[in-house]
C-alpha positions, 0 to 999 in steps of 0.5 A: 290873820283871820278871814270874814269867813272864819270869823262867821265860822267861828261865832257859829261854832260858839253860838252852837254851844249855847243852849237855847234856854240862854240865847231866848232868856238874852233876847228877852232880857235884852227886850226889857232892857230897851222897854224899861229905858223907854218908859224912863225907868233907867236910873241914868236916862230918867227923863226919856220916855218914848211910849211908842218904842216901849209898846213895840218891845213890850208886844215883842217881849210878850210875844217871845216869852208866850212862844217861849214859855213851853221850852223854858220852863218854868224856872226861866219862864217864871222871872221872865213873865214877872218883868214883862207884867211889871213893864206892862203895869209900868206901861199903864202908869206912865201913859197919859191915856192908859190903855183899858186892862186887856188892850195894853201892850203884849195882853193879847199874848198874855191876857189881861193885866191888873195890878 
């Protein structure tokens, strides 16, 4: 029977094998997931739009791929910074009152965003 602490043990030894190219590129794709549902993009919850929840992983996503960018690459860091402007343009549209090109969500990790 495995024990709490050999368990934690054991997620720490397999999390120790994955390269922290994968553990970012997982958080990220993770942050765009939650975003996309958000702004009503997820093709099963059309309907749910939450603006403030979408601009909180929006700036979090922002945040982590502009820290993130240097160690990724631009192989990695490319795809990811595609999504995240296609939310923030996503982001713009959707709004009742768009936020002005600058001041949307994750743009003053980015700068600004045009379409």
């Amino acid at each position: 029977m495995s024990t709490p602490d050999h368990i934690a043990s054991q997620a720490g030894r397999d999390i120790a094998d994955v390269p922290a190219v994968e553990v970012i590129s997982t958080a990220a794709v993770h942050l765009m997931s939650a975003a996309a549902v958000h702004l009503g993009l997820a093709e099963d919850l059309p309907e749910h739009r939450d603006l403030d929840e979408a601009r909180s992983l929006i700036e979090a996503l922002a945040g982590l791929i502009t820290a993130a960018a240097p160690s990724l690459g631009t192989h990695h860091a490319g795809p990811l910074r595609d999504g995240l402007k296609t939310l923030q343009l996503a982001f713009r549209e959707t709004s009742p009152m768009p936020d002005a090109v600058g001041e949307g969500p994750g743009e003053k990790y980015t700068g600004p965003v045009y379409s």
